[in-house]
PDB file of N, CA, C, O and CB in Angstrom:
ATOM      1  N   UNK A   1       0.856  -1.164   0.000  1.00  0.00           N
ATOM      2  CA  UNK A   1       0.000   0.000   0.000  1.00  0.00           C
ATOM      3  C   UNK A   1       0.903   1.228   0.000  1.00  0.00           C
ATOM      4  O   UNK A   1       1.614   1.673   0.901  1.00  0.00           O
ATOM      5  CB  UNK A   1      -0.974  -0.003   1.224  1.00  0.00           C
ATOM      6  N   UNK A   2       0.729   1.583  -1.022  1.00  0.00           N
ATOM      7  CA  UNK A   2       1.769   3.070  -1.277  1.00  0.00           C
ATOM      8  C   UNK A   2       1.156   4.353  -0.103  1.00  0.00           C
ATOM      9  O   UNK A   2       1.758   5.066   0.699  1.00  0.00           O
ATOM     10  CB  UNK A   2       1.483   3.841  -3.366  1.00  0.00           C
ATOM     11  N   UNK A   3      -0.568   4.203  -0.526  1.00  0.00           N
ATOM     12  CA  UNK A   3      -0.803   5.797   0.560  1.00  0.00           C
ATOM     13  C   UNK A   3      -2.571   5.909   0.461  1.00  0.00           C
ATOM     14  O   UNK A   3      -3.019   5.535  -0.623  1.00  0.00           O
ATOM     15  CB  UNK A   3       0.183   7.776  -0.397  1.00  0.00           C
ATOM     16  N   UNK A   4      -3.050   6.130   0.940  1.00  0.00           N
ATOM     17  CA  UNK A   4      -4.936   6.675   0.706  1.00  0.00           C
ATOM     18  C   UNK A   4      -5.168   7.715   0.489  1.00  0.00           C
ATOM     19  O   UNK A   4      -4.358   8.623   0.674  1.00  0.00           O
ATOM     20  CB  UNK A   4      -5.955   6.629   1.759  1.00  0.00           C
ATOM     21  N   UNK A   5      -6.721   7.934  -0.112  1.00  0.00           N
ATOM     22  CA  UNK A   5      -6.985   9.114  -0.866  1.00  0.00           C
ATOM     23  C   UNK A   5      -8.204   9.443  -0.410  1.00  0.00           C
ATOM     24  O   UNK A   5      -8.993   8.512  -0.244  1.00  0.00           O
ATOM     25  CB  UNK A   5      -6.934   9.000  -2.329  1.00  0.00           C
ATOM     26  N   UNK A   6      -8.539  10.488  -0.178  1.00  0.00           N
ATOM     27  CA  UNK A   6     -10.497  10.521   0.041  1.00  0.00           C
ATOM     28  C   UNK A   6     -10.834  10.036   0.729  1.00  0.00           C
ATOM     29  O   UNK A   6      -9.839   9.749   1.395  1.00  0.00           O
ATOM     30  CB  UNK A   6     -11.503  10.061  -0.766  1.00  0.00           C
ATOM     31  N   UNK A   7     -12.141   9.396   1.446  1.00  0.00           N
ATOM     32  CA  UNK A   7     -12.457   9.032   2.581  1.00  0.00           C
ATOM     33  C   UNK A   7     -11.635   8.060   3.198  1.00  0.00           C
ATOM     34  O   UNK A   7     -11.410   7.934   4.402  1.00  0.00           O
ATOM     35  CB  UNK A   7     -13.593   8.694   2.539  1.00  0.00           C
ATOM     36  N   UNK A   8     -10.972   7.004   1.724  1.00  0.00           N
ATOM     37  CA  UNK A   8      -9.940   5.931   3.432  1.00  0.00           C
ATOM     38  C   UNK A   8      -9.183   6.943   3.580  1.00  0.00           C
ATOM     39  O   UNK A   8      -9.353   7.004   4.797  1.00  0.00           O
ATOM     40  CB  UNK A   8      -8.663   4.110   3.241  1.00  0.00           C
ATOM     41  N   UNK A   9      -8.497   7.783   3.373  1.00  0.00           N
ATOM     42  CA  UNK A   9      -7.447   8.230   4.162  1.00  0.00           C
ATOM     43  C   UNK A   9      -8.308   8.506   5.326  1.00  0.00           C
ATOM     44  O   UNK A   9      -8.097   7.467   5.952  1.00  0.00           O
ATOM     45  CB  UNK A   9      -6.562   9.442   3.587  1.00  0.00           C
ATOM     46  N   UNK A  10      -9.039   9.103   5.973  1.00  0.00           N
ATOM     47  CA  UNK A  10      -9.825   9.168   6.592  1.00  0.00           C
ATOM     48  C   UNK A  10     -10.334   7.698   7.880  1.00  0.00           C
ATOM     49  O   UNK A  10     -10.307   7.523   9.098  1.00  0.00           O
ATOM     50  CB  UNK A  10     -10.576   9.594   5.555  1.00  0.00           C
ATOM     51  N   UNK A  11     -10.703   7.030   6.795  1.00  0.00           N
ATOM     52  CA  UNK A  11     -11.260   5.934   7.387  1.00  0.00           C
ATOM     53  C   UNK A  11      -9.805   4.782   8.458  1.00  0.00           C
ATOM     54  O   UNK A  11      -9.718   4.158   9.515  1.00  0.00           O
ATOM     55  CB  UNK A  11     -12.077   5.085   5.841  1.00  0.00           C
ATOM     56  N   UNK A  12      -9.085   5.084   7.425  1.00  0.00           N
ATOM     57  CA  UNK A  12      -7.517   4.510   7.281  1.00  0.00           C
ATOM     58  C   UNK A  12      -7.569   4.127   8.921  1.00  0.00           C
ATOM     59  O   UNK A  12      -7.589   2.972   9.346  1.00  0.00           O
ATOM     60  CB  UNK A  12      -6.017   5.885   6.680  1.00  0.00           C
ATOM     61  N   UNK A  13      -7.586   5.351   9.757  1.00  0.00           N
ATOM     62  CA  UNK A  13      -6.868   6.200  10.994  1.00  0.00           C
ATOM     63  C   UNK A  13      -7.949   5.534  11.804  1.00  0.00           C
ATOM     64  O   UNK A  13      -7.861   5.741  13.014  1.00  0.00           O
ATOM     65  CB  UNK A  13      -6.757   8.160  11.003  1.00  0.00           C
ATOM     66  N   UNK A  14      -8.847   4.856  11.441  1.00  0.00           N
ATOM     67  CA  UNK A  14     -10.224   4.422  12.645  1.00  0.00           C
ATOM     68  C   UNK A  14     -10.053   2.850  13.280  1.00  0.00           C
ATOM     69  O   UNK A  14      -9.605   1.941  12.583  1.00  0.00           O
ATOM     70  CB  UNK A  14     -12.041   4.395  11.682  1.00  0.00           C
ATOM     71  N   UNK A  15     -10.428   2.672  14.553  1.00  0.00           N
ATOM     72  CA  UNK A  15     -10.039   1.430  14.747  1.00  0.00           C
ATOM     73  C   UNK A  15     -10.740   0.074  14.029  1.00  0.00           C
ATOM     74  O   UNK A  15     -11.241  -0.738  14.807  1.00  0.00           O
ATOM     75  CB  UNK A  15     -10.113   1.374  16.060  1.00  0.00           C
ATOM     76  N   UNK A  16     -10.786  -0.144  12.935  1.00  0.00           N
ATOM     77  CA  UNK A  16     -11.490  -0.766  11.698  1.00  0.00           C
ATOM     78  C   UNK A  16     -11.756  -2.563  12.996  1.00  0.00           C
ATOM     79  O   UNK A  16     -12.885  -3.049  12.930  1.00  0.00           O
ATOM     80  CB  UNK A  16      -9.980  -0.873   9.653  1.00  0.00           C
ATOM     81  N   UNK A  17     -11.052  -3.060  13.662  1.00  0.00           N
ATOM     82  CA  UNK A  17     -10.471  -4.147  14.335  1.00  0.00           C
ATOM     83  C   UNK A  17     -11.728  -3.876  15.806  1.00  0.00           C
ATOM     84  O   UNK A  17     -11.696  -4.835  16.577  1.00  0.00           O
ATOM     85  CB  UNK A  17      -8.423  -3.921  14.626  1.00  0.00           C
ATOM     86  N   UNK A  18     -12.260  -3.289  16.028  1.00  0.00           N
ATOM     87  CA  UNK A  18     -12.972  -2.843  17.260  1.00  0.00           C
ATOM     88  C   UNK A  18     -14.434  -3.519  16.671  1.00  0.00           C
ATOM     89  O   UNK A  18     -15.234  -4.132  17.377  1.00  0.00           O
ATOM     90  CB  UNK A  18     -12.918  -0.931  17.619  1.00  0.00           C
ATOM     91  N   UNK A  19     -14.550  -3.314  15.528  1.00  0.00           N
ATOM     92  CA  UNK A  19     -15.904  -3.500  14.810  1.00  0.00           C
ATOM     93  C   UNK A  19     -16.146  -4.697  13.717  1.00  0.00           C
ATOM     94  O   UNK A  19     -17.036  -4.940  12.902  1.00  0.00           O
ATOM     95  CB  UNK A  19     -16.159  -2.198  14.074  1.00  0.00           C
ATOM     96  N   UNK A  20     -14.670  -5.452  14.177  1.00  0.00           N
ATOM     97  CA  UNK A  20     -14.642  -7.048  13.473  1.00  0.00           C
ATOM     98  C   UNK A  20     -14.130  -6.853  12.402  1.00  0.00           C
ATOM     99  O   UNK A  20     -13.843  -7.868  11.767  1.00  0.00           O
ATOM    100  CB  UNK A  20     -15.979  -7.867  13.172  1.00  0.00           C
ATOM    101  N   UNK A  21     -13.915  -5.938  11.977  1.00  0.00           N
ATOM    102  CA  UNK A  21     -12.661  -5.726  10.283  1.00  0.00           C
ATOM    103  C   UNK A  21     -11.356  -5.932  10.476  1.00  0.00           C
ATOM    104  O   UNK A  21     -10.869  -5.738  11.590  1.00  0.00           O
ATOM    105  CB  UNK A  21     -12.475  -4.065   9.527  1.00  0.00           C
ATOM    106  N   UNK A  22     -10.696  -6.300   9.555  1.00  0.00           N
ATOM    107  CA  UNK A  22      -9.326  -6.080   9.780  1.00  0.00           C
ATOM    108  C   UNK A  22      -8.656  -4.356  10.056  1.00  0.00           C
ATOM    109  O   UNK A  22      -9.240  -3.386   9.573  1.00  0.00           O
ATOM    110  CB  UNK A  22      -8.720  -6.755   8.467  1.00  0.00           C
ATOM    111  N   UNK A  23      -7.845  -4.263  10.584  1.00  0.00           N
ATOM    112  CA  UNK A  23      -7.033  -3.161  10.489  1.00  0.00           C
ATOM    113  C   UNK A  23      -6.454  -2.878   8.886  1.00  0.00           C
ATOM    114  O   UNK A  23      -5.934  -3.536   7.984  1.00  0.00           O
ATOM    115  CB  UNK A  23      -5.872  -3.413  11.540  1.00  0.00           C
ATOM    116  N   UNK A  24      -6.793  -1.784   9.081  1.00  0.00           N
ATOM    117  CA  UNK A  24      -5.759  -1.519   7.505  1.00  0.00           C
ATOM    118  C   UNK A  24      -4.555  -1.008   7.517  1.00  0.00           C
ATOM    119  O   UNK A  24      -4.194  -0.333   8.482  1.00  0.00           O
ATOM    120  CB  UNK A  24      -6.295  -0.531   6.483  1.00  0.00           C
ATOM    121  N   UNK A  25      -3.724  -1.241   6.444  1.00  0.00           N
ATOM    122  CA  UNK A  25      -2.217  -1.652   6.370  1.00  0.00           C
ATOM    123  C   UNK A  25      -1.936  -0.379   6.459  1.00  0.00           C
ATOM    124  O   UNK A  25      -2.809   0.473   6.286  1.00  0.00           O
ATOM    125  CB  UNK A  25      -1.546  -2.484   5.093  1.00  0.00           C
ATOM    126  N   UNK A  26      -0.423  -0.018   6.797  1.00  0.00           N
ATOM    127  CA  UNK A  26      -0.031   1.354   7.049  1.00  0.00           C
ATOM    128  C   UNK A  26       0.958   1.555   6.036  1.00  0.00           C
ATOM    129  O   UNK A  26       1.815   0.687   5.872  1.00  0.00           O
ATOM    130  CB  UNK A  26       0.496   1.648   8.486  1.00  0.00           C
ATOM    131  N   UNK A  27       0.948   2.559   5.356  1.00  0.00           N
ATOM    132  CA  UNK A  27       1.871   3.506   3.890  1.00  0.00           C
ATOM    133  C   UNK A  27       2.731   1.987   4.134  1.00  0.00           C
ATOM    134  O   UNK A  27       2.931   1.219   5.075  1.00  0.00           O
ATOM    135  CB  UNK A  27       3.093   5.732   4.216  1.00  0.00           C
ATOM    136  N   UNK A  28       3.127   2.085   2.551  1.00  0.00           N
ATOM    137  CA  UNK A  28       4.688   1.329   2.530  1.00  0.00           C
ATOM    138  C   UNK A  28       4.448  -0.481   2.895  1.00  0.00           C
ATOM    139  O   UNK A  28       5.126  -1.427   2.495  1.00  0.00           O
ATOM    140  CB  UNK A  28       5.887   2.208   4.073  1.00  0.00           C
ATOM    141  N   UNK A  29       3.234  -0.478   3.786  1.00  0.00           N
ATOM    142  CA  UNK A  29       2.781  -1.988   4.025  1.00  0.00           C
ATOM    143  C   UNK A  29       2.387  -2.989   2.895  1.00  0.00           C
ATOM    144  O   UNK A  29       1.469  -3.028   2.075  1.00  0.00           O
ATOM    145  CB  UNK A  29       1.603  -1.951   4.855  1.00  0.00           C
ATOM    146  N   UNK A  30       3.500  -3.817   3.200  1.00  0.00           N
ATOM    147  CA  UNK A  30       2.592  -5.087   1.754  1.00  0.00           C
ATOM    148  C   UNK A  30       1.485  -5.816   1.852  1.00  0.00           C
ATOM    149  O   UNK A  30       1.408  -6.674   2.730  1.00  0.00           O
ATOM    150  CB  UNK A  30       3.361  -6.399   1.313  1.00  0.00           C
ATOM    151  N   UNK A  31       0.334  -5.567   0.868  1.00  0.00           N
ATOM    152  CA  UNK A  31      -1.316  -6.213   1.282  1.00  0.00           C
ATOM    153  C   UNK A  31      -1.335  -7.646   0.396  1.00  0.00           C
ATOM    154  O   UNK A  31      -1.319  -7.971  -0.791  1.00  0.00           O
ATOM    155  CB  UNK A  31      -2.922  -4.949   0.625  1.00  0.00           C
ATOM    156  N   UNK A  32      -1.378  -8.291   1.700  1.00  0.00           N
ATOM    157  CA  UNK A  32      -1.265  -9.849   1.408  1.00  0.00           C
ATOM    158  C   UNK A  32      -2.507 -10.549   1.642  1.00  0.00           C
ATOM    159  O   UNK A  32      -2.671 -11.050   2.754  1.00  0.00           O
ATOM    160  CB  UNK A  32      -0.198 -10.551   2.288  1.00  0.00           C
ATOM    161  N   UNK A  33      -3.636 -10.687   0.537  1.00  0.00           N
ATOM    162  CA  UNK A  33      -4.963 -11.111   1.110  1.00  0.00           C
ATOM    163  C   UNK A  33      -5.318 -11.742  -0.215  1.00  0.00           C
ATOM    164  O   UNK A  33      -4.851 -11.251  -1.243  1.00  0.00           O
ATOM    165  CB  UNK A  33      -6.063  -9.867   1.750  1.00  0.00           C
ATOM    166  N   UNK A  34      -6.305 -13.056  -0.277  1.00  0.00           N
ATOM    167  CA  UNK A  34      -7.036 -13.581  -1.161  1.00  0.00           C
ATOM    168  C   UNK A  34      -8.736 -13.089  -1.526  1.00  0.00           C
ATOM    169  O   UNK A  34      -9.302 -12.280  -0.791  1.00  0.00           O
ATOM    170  CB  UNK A  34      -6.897 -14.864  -0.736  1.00  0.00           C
ATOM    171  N   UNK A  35      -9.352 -13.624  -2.606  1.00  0.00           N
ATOM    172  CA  UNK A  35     -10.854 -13.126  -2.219  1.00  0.00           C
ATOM    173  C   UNK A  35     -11.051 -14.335  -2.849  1.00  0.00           C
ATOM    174  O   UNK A  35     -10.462 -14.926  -3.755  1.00  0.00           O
ATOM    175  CB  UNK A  35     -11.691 -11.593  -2.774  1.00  0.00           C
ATOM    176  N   UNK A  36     -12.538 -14.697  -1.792  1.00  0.00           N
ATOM    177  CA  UNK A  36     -13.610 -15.807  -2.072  1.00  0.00           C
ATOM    178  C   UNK A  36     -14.935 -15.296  -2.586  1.00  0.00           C
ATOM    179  O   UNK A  36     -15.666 -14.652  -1.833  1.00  0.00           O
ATOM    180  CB  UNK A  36     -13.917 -16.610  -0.777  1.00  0.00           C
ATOM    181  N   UNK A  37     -15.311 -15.581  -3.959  1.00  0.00           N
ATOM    182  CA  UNK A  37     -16.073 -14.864  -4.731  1.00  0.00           C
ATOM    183  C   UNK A  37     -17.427 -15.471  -4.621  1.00  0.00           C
ATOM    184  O   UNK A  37     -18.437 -14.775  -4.720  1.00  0.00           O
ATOM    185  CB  UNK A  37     -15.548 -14.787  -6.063  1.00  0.00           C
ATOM    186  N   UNK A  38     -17.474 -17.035  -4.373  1.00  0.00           N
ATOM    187  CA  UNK A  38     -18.863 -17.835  -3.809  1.00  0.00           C
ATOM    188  C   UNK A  38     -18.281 -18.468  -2.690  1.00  0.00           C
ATOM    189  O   UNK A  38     -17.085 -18.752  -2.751  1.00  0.00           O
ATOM    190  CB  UNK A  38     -19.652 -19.043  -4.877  1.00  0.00           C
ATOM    191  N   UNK A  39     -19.216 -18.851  -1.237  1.00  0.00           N
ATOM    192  CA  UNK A  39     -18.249 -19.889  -0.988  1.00  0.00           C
ATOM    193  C   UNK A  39     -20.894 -20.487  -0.299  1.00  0.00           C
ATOM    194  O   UNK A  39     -21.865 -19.774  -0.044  1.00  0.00           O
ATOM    195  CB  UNK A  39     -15.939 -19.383   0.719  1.00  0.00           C
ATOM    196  N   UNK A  40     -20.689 -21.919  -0.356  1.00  0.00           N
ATOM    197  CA  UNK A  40     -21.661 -22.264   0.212  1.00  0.00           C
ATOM    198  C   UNK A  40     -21.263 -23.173   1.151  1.00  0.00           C
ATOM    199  O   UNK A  40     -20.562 -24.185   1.149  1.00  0.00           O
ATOM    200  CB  UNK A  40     -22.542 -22.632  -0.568  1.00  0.00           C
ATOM    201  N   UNK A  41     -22.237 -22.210   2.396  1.00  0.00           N
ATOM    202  CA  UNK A  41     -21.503 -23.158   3.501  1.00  0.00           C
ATOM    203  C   UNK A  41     -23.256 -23.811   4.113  1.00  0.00           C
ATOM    204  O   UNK A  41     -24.188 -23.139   4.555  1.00  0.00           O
ATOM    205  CB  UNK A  41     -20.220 -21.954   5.045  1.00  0.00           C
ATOM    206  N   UNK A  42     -23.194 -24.903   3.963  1.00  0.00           N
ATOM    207  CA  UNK A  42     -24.405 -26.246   4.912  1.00  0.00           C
ATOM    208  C   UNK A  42     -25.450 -25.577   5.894  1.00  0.00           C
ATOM    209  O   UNK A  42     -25.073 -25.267   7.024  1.00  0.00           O
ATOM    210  CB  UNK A  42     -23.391 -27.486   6.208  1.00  0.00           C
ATOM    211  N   UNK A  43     -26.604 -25.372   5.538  1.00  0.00           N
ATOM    212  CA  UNK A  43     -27.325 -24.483   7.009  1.00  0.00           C
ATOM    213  C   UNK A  43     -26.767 -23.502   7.364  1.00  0.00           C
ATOM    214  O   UNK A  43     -26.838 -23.123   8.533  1.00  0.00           O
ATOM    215  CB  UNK A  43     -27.379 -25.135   8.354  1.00  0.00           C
ATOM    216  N   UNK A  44     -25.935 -22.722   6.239  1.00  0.00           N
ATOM    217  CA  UNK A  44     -25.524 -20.939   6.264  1.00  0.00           C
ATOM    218  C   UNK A  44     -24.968 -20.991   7.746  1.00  0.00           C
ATOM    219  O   UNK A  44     -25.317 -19.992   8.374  1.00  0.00           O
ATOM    220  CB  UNK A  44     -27.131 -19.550   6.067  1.00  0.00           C
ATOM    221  N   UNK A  45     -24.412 -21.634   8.276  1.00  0.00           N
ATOM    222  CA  UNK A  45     -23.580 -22.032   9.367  1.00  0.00           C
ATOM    223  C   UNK A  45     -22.207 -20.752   9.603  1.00  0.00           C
ATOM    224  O   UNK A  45     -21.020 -20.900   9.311  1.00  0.00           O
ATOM    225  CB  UNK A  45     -22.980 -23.710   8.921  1.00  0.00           C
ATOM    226  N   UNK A  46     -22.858 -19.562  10.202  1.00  0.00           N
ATOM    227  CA  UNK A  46     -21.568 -18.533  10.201  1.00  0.00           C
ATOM    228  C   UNK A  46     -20.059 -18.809  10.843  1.00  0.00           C
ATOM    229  O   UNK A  46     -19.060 -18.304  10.331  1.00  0.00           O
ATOM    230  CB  UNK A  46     -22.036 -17.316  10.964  1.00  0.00           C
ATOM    231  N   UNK A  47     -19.996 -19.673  12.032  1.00  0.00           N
ATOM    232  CA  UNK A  47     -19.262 -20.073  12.619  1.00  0.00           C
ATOM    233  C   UNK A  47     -18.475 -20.830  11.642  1.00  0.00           C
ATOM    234  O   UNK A  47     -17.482 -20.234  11.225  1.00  0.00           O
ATOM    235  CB  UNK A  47     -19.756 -20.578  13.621  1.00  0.00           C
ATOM    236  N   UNK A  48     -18.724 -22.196  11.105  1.00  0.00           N
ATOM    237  CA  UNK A  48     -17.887 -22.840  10.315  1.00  0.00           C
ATOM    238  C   UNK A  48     -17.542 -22.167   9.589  1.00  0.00           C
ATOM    239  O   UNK A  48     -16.331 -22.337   9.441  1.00  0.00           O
ATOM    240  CB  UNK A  48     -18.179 -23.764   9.802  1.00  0.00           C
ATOM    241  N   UNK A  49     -18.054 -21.143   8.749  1.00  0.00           N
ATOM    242  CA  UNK A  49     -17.594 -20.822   6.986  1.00  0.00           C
ATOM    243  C   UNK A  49     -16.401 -19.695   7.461  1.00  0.00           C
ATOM    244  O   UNK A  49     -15.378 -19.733   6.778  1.00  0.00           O
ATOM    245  CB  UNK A  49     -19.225 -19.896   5.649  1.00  0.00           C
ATOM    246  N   UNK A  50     -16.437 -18.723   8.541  1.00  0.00           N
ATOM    247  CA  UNK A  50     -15.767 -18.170   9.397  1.00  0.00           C
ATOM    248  C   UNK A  50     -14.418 -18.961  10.024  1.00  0.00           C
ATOM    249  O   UNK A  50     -13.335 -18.382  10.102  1.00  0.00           O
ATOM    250  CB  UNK A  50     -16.713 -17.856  10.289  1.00  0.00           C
ATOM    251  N   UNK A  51     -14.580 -20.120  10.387  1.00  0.00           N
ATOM    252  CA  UNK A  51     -13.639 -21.295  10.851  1.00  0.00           C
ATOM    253  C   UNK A  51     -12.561 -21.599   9.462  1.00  0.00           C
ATOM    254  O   UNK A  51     -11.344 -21.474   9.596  1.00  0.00           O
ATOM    255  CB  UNK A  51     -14.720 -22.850  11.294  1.00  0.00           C
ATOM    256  N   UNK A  52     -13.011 -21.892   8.518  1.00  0.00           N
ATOM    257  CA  UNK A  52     -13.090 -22.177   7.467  1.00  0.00           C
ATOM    258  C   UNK A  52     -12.121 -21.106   6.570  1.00  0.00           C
ATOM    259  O   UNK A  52     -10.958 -21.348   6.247  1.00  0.00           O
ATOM    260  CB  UNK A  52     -14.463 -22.284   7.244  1.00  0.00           C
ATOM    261  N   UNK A  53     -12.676 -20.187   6.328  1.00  0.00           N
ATOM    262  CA  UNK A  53     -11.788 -18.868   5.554  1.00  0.00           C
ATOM    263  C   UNK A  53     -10.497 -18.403   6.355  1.00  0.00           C
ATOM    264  O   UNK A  53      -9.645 -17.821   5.684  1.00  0.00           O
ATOM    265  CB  UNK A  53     -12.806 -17.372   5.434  1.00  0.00           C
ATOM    266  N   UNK A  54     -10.236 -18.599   7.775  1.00  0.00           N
ATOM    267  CA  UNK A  54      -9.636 -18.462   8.471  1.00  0.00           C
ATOM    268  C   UNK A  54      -8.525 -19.377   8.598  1.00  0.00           C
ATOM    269  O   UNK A  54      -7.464 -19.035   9.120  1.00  0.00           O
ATOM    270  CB  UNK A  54     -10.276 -18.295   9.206  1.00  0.00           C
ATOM    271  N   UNK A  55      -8.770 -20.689   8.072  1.00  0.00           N
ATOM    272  CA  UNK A  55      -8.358 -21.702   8.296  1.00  0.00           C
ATOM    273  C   UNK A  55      -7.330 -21.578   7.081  1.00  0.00           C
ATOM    274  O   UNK A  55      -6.107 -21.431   7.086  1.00  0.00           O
ATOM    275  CB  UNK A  55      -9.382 -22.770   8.444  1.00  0.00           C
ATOM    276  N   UNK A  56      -8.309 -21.695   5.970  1.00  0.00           N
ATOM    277  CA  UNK A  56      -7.663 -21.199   4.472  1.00  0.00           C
ATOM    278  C   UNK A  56      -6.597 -20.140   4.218  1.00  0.00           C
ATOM    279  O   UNK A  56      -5.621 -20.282   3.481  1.00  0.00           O
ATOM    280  CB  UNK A  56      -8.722 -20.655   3.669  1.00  0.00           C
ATOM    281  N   UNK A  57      -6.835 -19.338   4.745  1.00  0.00           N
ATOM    282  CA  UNK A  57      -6.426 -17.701   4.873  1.00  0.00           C
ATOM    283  C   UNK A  57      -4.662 -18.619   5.671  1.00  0.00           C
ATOM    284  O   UNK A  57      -3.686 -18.919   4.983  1.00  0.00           O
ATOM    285  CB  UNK A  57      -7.978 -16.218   6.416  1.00  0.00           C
ATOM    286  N   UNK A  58      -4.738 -18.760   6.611  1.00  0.00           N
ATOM    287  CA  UNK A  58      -3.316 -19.376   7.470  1.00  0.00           C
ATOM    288  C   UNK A  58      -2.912 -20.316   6.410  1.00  0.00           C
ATOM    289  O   UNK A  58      -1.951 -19.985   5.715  1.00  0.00           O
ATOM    290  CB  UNK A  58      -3.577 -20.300   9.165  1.00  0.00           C
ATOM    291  N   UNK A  59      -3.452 -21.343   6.201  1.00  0.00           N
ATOM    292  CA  UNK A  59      -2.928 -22.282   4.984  1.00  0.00           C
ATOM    293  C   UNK A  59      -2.071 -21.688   4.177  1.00  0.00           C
ATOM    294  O   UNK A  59      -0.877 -21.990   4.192  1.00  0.00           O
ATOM    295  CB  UNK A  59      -3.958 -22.775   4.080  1.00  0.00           C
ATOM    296  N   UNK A  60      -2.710 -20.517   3.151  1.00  0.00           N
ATOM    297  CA  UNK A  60      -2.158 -20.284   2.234  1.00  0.00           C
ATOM    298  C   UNK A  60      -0.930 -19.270   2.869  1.00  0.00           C
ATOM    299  O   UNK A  60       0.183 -19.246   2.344  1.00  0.00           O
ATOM    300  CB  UNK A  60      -3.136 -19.840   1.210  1.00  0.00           C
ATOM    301  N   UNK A  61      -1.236 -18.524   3.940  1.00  0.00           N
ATOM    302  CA  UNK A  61      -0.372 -17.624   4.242  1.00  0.00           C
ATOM    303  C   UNK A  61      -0.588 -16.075   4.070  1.00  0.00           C
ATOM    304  O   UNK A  61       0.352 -15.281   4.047  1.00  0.00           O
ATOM    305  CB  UNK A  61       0.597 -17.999   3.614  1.00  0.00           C
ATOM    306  N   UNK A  62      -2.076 -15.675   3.936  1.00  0.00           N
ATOM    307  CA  UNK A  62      -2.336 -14.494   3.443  1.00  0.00           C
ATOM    308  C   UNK A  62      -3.018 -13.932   4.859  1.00  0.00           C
ATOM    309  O   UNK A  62      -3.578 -14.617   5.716  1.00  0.00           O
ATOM    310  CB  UNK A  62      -3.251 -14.538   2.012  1.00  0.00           C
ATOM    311  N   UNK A  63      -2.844 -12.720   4.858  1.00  0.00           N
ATOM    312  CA  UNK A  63      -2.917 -11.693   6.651  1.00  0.00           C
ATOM    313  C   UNK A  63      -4.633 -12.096   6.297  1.00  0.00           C
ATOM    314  O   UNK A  63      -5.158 -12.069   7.410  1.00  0.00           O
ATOM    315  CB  UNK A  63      -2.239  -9.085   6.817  1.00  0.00           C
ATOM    316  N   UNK A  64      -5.524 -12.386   5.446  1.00  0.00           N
ATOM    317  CA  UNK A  64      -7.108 -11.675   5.194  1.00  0.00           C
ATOM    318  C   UNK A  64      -6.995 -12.441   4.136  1.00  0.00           C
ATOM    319  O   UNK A  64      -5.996 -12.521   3.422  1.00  0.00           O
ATOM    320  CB  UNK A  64      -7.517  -9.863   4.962  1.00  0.00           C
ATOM    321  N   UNK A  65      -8.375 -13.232   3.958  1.00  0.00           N
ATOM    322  CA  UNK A  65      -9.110 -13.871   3.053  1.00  0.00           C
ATOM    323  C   UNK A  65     -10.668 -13.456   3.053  1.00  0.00           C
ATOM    324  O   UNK A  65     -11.301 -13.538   4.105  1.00  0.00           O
ATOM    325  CB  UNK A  65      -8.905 -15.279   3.296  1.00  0.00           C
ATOM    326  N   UNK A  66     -11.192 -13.074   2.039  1.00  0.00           N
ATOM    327  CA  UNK A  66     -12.365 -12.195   2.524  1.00  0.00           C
ATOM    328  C   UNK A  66     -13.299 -12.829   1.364  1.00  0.00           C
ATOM    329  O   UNK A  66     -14.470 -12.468   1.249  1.00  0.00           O
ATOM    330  CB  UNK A  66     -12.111 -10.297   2.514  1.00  0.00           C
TER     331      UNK A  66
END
C-alpha cells in the first residue's frame, strides 16, 4: 500500500479491528490477502464458513481472506 486518498485516508486512521474488520495496512505496508467470490456453507452455518476462511487464509499464508 503506497498511501490513501479521500475518505480511506480518513477511514484509514479508525479502529477498523474494534468493529470485526481487519485493520488496515499502514503507507509502505505489503497487502497480502485472497478473495472468495462464492463460498456455500451447509445451514448458512456462520461459525464454520468463518472457521473455514480463516483456516484457508493461514494455509495459504495471506494476513485476510475475505
Amino acid at each position: 500500500m503506497s498511501s490513501y486518498g479521500g475518505i480511506l485516508k480518513f477511514v484509514s486512521h479508525l479502529p477498523t479491528d474494534w468493529f470485526g474488520y481487519p485493520k488496515f495496512p499502514g503507507s509502505g505496508e505489503e497487502i497480502n490477502f485472497g478473495v472468495v467470490s462464492y463460498l456455500y456453507v451447509e445451514n448458512e452455518d456462520e461459525k464454520l464458513c468463518s472457521d473455514f476462511l480463516r483456516s484457508v487464509a493461514a494455509e495459504v499464508g495471506f494476513s485476510l481472506l475475505i
